[in-house]
C-alpha positions in Angstrom: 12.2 20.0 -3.1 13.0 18.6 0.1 16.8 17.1 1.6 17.1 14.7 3.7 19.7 12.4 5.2 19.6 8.4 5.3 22.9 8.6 7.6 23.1 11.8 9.1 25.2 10.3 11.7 28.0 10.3 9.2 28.4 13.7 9.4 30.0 13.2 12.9 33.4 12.1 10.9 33.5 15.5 9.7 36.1 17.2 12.7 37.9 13.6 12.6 41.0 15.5 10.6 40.9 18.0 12.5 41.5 15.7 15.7 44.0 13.9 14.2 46.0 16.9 13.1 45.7 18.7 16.7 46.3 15.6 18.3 48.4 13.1 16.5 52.5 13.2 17.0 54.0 15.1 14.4 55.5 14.1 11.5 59.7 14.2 11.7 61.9 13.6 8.6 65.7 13.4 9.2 68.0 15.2 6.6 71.3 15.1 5.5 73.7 18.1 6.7 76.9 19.8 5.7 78.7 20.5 8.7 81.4 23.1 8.2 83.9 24.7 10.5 83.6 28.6 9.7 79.7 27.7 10.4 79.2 31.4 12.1 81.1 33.4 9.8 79.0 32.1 6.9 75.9 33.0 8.5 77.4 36.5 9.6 78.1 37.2 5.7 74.5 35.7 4.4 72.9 37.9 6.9 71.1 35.2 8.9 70.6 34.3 12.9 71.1 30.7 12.9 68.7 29.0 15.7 68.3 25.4 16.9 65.7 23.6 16.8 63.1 21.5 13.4 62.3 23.4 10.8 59.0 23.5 9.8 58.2 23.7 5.9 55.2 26.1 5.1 52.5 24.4 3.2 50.4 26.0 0.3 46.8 27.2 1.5 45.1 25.1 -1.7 46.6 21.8 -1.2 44.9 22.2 2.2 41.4 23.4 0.9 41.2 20.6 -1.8 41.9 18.0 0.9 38.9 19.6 3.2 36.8 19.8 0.0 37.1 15.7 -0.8 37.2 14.9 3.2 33.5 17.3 3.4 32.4 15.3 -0.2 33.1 11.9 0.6 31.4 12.6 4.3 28.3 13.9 2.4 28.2 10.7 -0.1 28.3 8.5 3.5 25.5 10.6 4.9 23.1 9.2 1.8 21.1 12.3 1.1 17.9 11.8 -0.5 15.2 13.6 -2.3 12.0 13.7 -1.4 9.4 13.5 -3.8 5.1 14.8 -2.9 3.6 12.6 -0.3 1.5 9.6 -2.1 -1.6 8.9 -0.1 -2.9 5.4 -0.8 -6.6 4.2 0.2 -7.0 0.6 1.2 -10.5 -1.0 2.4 -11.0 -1.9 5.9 -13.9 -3.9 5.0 -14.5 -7.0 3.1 -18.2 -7.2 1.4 -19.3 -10.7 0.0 -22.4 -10.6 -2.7 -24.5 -13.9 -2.1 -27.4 -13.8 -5.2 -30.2 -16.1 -5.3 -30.1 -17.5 -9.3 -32.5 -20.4 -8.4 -35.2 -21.4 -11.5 -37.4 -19.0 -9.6 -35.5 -15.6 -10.0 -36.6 -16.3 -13.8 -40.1 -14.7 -12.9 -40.9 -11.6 -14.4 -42.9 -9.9 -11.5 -40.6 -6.8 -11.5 -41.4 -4.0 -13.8 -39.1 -1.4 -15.8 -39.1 2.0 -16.5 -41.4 2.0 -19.0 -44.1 -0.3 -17.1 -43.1 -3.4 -18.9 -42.4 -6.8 -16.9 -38.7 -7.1 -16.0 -37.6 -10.7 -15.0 -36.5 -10.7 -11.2 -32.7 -11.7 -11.7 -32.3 -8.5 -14.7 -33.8 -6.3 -12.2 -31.6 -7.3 -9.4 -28.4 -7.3 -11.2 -29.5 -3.4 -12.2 -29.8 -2.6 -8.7 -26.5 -4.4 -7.8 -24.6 -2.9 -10.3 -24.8 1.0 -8.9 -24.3 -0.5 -5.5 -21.0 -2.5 -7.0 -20.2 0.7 -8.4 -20.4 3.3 -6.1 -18.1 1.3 -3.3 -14.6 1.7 -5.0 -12.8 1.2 -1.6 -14.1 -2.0 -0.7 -13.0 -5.0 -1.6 -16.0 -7.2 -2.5 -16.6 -10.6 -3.6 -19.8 -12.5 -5.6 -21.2 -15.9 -4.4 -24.2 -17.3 -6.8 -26.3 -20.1 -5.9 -28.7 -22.3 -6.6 -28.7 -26.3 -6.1 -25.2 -25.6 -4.9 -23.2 -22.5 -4.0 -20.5 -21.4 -5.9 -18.3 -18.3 -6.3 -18.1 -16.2 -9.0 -16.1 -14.1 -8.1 -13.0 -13.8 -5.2 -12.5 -10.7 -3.4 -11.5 -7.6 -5.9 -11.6 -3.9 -5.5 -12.0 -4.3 -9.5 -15.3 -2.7 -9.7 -15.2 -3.2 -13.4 -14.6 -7.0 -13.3 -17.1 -7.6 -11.0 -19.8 -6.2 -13.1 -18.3 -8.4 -15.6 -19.0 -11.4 -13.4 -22.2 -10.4 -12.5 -23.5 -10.0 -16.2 -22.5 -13.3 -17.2 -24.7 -14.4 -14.3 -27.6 -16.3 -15.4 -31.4 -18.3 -13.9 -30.3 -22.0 -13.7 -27.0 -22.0 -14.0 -26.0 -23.0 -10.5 -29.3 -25.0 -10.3 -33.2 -25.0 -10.2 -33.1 -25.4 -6.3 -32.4 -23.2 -3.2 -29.2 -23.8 -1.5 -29.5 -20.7 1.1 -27.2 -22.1 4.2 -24.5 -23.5 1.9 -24.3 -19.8 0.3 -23.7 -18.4 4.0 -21.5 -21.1 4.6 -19.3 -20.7 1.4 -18.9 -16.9 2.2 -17.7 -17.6 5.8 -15.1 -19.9 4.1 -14.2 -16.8 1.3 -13.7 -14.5 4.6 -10.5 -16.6 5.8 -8.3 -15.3 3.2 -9.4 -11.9 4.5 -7.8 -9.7 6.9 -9.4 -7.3 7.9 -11.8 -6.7 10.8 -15.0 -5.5 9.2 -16.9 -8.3 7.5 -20.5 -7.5 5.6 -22.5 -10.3 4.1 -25.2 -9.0 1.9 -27.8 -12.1 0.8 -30.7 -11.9 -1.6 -33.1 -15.1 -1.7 -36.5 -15.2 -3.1 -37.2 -18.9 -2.4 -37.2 -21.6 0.7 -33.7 -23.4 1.5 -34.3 -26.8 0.1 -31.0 -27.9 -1.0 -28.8 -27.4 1.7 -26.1 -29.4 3.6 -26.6 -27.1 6.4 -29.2 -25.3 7.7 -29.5 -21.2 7.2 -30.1 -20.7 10.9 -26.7 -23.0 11.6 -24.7 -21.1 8.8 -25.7 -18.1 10.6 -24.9 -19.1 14.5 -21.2 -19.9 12.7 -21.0 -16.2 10.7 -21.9 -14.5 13.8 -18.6 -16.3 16.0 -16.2 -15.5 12.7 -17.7 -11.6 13.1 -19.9 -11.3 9.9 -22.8 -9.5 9.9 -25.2 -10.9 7.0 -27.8 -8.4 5.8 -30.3 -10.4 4.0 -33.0 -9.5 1.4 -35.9 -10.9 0.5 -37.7 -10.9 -2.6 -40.4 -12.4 -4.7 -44.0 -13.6 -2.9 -44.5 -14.7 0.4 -47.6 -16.2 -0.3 -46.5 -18.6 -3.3 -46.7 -22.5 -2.4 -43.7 -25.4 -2.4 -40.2 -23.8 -3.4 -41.4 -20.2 -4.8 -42.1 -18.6 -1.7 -39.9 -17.1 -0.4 -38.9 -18.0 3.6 -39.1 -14.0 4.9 -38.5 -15.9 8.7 -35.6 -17.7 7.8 -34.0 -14.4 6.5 -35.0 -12.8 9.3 -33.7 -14.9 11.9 -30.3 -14.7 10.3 -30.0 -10.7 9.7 -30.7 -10.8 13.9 -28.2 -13.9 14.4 -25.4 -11.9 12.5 -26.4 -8.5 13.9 -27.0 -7.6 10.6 -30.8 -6.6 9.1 -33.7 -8.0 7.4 -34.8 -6.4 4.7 -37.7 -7.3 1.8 -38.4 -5.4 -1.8 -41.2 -6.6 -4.1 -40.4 -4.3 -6.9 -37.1 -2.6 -8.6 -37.6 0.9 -6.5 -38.2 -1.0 -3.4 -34.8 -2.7 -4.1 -32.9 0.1 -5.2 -34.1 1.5 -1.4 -32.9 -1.4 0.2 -29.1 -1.2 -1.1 -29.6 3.0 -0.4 -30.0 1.8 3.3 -27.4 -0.7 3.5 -25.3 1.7 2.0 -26.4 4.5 4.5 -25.9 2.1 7.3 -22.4 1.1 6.3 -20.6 4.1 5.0 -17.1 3.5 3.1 -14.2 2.4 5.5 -10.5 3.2 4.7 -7.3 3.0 5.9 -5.1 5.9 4.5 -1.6 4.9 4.4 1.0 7.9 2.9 4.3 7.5 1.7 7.1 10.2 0.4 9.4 8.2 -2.7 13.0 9.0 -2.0 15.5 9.4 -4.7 19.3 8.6 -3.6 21.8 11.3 -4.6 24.7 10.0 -2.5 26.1 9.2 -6.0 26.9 13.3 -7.1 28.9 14.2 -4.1 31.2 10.5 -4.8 31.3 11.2 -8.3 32.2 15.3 -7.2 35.1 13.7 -5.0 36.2 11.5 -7.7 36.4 14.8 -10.4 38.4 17.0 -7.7 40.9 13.8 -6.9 41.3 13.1 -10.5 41.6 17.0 -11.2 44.8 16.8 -8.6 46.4 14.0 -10.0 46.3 15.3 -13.6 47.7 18.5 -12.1 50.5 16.9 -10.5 51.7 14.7 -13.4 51.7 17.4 -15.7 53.1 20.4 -13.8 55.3 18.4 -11.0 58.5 20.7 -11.7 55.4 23.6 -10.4 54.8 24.4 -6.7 51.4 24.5 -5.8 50.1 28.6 -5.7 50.0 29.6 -2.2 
């Protein structure tokens, strides 16, 4: 257990009696006298050398340690000592991650297979992948972004790891739209970054189809995320040789990951995925800032509450025993 002091400075009031006593005027108390005529010859006979000058009345050594003893306790109460308790280290992120996922009509393609060899539809087989990456990054704070026709988010930033999977798996093809809405997606997770603060900014975005629905343009969203300091990592997946809205614009997502200073990436099957979020992981390893603290426990209260007892003890003392002298 470790003491400390809030107001050690207090403890500089501790000589102040003793100042005051060495240097403040004496106290003088004028008494009555009997002034008698044979003066001498009564000293003579009572055996005593009469001497001019005060007389000084002897006080009793207790009365002066119990008035040290509350002077010492009250000082001690003003000094607020404190208790401290086992340093608490706390982890907070230093990074902000946004998830942007593609849940266009075409992620409902089943061009993925499973364990077992069977076809997997492309959105199931993402979300597995995403999951262990979502899981394995406890310190950073992440957010999910869906899109489709339109761009919406799913999820603000959380370090909930839990919830987030939650959000994910209630993710489903369609929902946000048949279309591809690629550059609204960027742009609505440049927009979830202003409530952040903190310095490093990762934007991971996985698209298997063309931009066809968006207000602005991918390579525009991307000129705008790399002057706010976000690096977009994109990910392509799905064919590149498809026709009309299923193929999937490897370019565009290209041009972006090098606009952002982020990187391009492109995974045509689950393990090929699951290698892509390895590397991103790899490249971007967890960022913390570790902030301690030691919780303090006031205890000015016993020393007050000591004073209080030893004042209280006097008084009692002194209003029962008056007709006593203190022992000296």
């Amino acid at each position: 257990m470790v003491i400390s002091f809030a107001a050690p400075w207090a403890f500089l009031l501790l000589p102040v009696p003793a100042v005051v006593y060495w240097f403040a005027p004496p106290y003088r108390e004028k008494a009555a006298s009997i002034r008698i005529p044979f003066f001498r010859r009564v000293a003579k006979a009572s055996g005593i050398e009469p001497r001019s000058g005060s007389s000084i009345r002897n006080r009793a050594r207790l009365p002066k340690l119990t008035i040290i003893l509350i002077w010492f306790l009250l000082v001690l109460a003003l000094a607020r000592p404190e208790r401290l308790a086992d340093p608490i280290i706390l982890e907070k992120s230093a990074r902000d991650v946004v998830l942007a996922l593609d849940i266009s009509g075409s992620m409902d393609q089943r061009d993925f297979t499973s364990t077992d060899g069977t076809p997997k539809q492309r959105l199931e087989a993402v979300k597995d992948v995403m999951r262990t990456f979502i899981s394995e990054r406890e310190s950073d704070r992440m957010a999910l972004i869906v899109f489709g026709t339109r761009a919406f988010i799913q999820a603000p930033f959380t370090q909930d790891t839990k919830s987030l999977n939650g959000f994910l798996d209630q993710t489903a093809v369609g929902m946000a739209g048949p279309n591809t809405a690629l550059g609204d997606a960027i742009g609505l997770g440049i927009r979830t970054f202003e409530s952040s603060d903190v310095d490093q900014r990762m934007m991971i975005v996985l698209s298997d189809g063309a931009d066809t629905s968006s207000r602005m343009t991918p390579i525009n969203a991307a000129a705008i995320a790399a002057e706010k300091g976000v690096a977009v990592y994109t990910i392509g997946v799905g064919d590149p040789s498809a026709t009309g809205e299923d193929r999937v614009d490897l370019q565009a997502l290209q041009d972006i990951a090098e606009r952002t200073g982020g990187q391009y990436f492109f995974a045509d099957d689950g393990e090929a995925l699951t290698d892509v979020y390895r590397q991103i992981d790899a490249q971007n390893p967890k960022i913390v800032e570790t902030q301690s603290f030691r919780p303090r426990e006031n205890l000015g209260q016993y020393p007050l509450l000591a004073a209080v007892i030893v004042i209280l003890a006097i008084s009692t003392y002194l209003s029962v025993f008056q007709h006593r002298r203190w022992p000296q």
